[in-house]
N, C-alpha and C positions, 0 to 999 in steps of 0.2 A: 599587465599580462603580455608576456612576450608568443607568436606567431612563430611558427615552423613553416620555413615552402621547403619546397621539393627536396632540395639538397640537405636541407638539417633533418628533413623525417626518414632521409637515406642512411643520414649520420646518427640518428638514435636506433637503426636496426629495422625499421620499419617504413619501406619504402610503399609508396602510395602508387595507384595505378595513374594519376592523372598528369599530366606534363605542366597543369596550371599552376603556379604560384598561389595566386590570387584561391584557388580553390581550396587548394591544400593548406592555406594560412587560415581562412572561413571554417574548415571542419575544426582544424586545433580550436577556433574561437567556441564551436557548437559544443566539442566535448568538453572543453574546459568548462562551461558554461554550466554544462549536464550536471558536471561534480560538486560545483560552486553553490546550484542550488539558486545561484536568481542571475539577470540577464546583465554584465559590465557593459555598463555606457559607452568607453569608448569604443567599441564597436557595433555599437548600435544592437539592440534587442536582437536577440538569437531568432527571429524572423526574419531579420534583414540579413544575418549572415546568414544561414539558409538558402534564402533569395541569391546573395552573392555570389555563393558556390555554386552553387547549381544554373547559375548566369553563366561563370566563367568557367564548368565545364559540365553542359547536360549528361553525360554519360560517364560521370564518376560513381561508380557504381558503389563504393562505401557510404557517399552520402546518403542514397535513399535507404539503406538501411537502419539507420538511427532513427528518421522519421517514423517508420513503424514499429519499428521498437517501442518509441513512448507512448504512441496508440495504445499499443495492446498491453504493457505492461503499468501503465496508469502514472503518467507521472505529473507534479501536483499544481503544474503552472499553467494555465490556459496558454498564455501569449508564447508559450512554449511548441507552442503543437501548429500555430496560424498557416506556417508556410514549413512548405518542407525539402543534402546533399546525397544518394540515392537511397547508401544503405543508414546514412545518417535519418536521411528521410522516413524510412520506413520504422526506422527504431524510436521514431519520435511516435508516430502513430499506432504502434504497438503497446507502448509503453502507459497509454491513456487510460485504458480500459473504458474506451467509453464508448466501445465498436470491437467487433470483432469477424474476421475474413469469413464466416458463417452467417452474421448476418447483415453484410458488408457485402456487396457482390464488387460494387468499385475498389474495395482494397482488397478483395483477394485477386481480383485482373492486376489491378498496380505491384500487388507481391511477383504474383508469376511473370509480371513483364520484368522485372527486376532479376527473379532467379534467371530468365531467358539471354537479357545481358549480359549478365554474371559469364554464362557460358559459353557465350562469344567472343567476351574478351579478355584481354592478355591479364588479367591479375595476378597478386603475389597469393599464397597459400593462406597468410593470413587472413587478408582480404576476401578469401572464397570460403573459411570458417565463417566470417561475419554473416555472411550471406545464407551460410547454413543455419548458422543458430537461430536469423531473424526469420529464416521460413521455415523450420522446428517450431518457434514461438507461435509463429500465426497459427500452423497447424493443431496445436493444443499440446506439442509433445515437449513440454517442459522442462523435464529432466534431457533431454537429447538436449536441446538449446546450450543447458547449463554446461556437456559435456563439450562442445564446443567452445564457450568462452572459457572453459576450463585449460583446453588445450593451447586457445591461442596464450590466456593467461603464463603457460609454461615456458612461451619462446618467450616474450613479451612480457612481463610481469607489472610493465604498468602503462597498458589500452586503459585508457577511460574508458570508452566504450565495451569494451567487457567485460570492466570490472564491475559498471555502473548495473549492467544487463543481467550480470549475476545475480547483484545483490538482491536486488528488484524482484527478479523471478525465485530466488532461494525463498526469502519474505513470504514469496505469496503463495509458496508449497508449504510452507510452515515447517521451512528447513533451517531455522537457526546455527544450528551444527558446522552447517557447510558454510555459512555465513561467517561463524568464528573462527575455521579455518582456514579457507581462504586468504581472509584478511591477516590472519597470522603467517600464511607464508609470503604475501607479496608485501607485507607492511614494509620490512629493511629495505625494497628494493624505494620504494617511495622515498622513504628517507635520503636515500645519498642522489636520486636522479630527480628529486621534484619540488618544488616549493614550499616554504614552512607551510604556507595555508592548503595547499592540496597534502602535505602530509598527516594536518593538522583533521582531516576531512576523512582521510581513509584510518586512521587510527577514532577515529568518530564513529564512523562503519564497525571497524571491530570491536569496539565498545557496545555499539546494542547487540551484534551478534552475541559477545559473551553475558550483555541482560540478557537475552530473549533465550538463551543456555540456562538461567538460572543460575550462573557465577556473578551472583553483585559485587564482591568484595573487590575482583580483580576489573569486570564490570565497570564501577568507579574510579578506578586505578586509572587507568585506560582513558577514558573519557575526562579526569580532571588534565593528566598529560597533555591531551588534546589541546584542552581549552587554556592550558597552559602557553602551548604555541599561537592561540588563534581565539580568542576571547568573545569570538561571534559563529565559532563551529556550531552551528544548531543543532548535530548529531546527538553530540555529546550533550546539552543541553537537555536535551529529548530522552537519553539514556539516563541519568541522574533522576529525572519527572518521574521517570517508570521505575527507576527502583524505588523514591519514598514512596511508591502509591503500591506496587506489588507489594514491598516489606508493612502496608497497612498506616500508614503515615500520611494522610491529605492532608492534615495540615503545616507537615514540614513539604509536603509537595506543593503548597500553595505559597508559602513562604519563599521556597525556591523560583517557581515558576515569575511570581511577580517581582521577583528582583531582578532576574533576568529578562524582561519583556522585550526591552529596547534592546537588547545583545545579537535576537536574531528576529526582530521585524523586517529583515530584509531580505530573510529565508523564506524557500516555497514551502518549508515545513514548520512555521512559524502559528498558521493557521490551526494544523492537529496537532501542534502544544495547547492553545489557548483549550481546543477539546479537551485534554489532560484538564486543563486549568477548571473548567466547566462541570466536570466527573467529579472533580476534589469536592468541591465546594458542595456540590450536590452530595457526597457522602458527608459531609462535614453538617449536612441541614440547613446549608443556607440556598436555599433554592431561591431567592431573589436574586442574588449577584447572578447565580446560573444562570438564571433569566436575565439578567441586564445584558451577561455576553454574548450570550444569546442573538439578542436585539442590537446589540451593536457591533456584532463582528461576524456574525454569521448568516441571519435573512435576508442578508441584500447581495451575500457574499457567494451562493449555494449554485448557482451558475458560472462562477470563474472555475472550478472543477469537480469532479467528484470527490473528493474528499473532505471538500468542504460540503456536501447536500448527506454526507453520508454522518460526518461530524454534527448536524444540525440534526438530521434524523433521531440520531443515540440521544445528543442531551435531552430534546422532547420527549425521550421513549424513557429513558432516567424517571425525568419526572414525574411521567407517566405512571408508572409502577410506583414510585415515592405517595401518590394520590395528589396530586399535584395538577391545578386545570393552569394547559395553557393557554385556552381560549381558542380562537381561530387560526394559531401557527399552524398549524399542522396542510391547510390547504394550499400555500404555496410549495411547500416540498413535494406534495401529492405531483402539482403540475410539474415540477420540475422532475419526478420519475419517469411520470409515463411515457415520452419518450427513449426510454431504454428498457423496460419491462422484455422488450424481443434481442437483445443486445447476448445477454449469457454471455459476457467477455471476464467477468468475474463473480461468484460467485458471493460474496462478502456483501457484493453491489444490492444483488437481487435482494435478498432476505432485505435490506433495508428498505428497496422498493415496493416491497410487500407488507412491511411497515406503516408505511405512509399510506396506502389503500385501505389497510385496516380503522387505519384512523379516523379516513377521513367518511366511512363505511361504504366506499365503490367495492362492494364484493364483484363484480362481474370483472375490474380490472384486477384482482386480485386474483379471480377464476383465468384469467385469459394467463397472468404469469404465470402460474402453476402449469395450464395448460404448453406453453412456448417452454419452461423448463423439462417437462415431460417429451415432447416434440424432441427436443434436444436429445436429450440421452439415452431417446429409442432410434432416432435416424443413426445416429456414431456408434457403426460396431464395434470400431477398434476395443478389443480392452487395453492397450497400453498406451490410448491418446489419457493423459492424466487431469486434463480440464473435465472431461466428462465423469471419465473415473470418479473426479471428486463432486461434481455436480448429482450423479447416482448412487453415490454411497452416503453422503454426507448434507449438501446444502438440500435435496430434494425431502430425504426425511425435517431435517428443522425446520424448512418453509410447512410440511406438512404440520410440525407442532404447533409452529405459530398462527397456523388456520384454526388445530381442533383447540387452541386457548383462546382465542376469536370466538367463538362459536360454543365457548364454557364449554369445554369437553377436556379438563385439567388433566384428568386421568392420561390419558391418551398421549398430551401433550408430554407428559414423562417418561412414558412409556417410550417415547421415538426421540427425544431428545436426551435422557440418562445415559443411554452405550455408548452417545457420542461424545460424551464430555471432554473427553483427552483427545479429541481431536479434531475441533474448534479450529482453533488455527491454522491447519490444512485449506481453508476455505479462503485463506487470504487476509490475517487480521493476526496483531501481536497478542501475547499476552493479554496487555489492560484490554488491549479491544474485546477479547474473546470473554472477559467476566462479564459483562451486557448480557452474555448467553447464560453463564452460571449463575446470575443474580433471575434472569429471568427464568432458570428452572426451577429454581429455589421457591419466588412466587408460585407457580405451578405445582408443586408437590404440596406447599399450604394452600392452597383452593380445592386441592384432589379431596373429596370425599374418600378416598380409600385410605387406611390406618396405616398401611406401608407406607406410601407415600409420604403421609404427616411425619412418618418414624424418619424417612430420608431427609426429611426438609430437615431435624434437628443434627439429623449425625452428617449433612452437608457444610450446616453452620456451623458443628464443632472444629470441621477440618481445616474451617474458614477463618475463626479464631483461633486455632492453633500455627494457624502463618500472617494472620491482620489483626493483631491483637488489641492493638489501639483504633481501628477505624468505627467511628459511629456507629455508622451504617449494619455493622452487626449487631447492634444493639437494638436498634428498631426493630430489625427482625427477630432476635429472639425475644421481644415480647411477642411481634404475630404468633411465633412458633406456641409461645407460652399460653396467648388467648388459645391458642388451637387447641392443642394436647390436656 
């Protein structure tokens, strides 16, 4: 990996506000790093380069916004987040979701001390969009954030840093769209200005954007391409998982996913493959492997980030619904929620922490989230902050289904979960993510005592069969359906 100072980040168009070398060489290492997906050795874990930059100049002000970036937008590597260049800084910490400036009082003083620099000092244009989009993001206004790295994207077609921040925040508006286009206009500039493996990366990116479009054919195109350059892109890896499994295939998704294991264990996205891997199998009926990986790659794993306590939650909650005991798993996730139940930094988060309460039967913590969600979306008048938005239209009603299915109150749970169905993935979750939802309404219209319902559960499974035509898992159910009716 080759380092930019001062003089080559002038000569790629993108001059940096700092006079340090040594600063300016540490951020190319952080954002390189961002994109890569796991930390290069020879510069020492993206902590230490953090530390470095922000040694060799405290008041560069693009590094701390990266640090809060991966805060609030969730990104999948603990050791990622330990230390934090300003705005690099900040966009690290954003990007986490495991906090947020609401219920953060220390990072929303650190945000505004950072906008307050920002406007003291001599920065480039670009540099002061960065600045923008990272304190849009804290603030909850999402879409403003995106239109910022949009823009810088225009001068600049290939910021790491804004492309990364895009992607991440389109994702978790459940904006695939913009994800597929995006990447479709900056992809050529990658090509002729950046390394086969960071080519290899963002053409990985436009591969799930056009999965997560529902274009698998080009989809695969895309993503074999990729992996054509760069035989350890995990993007793409991860795109190919989700189409055998959306087109109803676990077991050509299991086939796949285990021949590739060793290609990207050294990916921070390597973790919610093996989830993939875990869902397969569990459709497939073998709920012991599920459980093996379970047990060996995920209950000791559920505190390096949220993704993986939220990937540990679903498989439980899988088997859960399958009739499936898994004994006493379920109370170490409990403890690993409750410390964020007041968090509301993503939405996706919650319902799973509210999961695990259920489970473990703390209704009083499960009243207190409900309660702190509720709290939330009556304090925030805005209506065009779009975190709350989706917190009041959308995650407030499912947590409420998943209380009255708690509490056998199936009806109900349909009732508030049905009109949301297409719109799941607004809350911050892909496709496969978002069937956990559709599988569990499913459950819930066969337990509903009311005849509609029963009538819903069979014509949800026909619509189910008629795009998963081969997966098990429909099949089990339509014998419930069939006991039922």
């Amino acid at each position: 990996m080759s380092l930019k100072d001062c003089q080559e980040w002038i000569n790629s168009g993108f001059p940096l506000s700092t006079t340090s070398n040594e600063a300016a060489k540490m951020y190319d290492a952080i954002v390189q790093q961002l994109m890569y997906g796991y930390d290069v050795g020879e510069f020492g874990p993206i902590s230490q380069c953090l530390e470095k930059m922000l040694s060799a100049d405290p008041n560069f002000v693009l590094g701390h916004t990266v640090k809060h970036l991966l805060t609030v937008l969730g990104h999948t590597v603990k050791h990622l987040l330990t230390v934090l260049g300003h705005t690099v800084k900040h966009l690290l910490t954003l990007l986490s979701n495991e906090t947020s400036t609401w219920s953060n009082p220390v990072l929303k003083a650190d945000i505004d001390d950072m906008v307050e620099m920002a406007e003291h000092s001599d920065i480039s244009l670009l540099e002061r969009l960065h600045v923008d989009a990272v304190k849009f993001l804290s603030m909850g206004y999402l879409k403003k954030a995106c239109d910022k790295w949009e823009e810088i994207l225009l001068f600049n077609p290939t910021d790491m840093q804004a492309l990364s921040g895009h992607f991440t925040t389109c994702f978790q508006m459940g904006q695939p769209i913009k994800i597929r286009d995006t990447m479709a206009s900056v992809s050529q500039y990658w090509k002729t200005s950046k390394s086969t493996e960071m080519y290899s990366i963002v053409k990985g990116w436009y591969s799930f954007g056009l999965e997560e479009a529902l274009m698998f054919p080009a989809a695969e195109k895309e993503a074999m391409e990729a992996l054509g350059l760069n035989l350890h892109e995990a993007w793409s890896v991860h795109t190919i998982a989700h189409i055998r499994v959306m087109q109803g295939h676990p077991h050509k998704a299991i086939e796949y996913m285990e021949s590739t294991e060793k290609d990207t264990e050294r990916n921070s996205l390597h973790g919610h493959i093996r989830w993939h891997l875990a869902i397969a199998y569990i459709e497939t009926g073998d709920y012991e492997t599920a459980l093996t990986i379970y047990d060996n790659e995920f209950s000791d794993q559920i505190h390096v980030n949220l993704m993986m306590l939220r990937g540990a939650v679903s498989i439980l909650y899988h088997l859960q619904l399958e009739g499936v005991s898994v004994g006493d798993r379920w109370e170490k996730l409990y403890k690993a929620s409750v410390p964020h139940i007041g968090d509301q930094a993503l939405a996706f988060n919650d319902i799973h922490y509210l999961i695990t309460a259920q489970a473990t039967e703390h209704q009083d913590v499960a009243d207190r989230l409900m309660d702190s969600i509720n709290n939330f979306v009556s304090d925030v008048k805005d209506e065009s902050n779009d975190i709350v938005n989706v917190y009041r239209d959308i995650a407030l009603p499912m947590c409420q289904a998943f209380q009255a299915y708690h509490h056998d109150d199936y009806g109900t749970a349909v009732d508030l979960l049905y009109p949301l169905r297409y719109q799941f993935v607004k809350i911050g979750c892909s496709h496969a993510q978002a069937d956990t939802f559709n599988v569990f309404l499913l459950h819930s219209a066969l337990k509903s005592s009311e005849r509609k319902h029963q009538l819903l559960a069979g014509s949800m499974l026909r619509e189910r069969k008629a795009q998963q035509e081969n997966n098990p898992m429909n099949e089990r159910l339509l014998a419930n359906i069939a006991a039922t009716l």
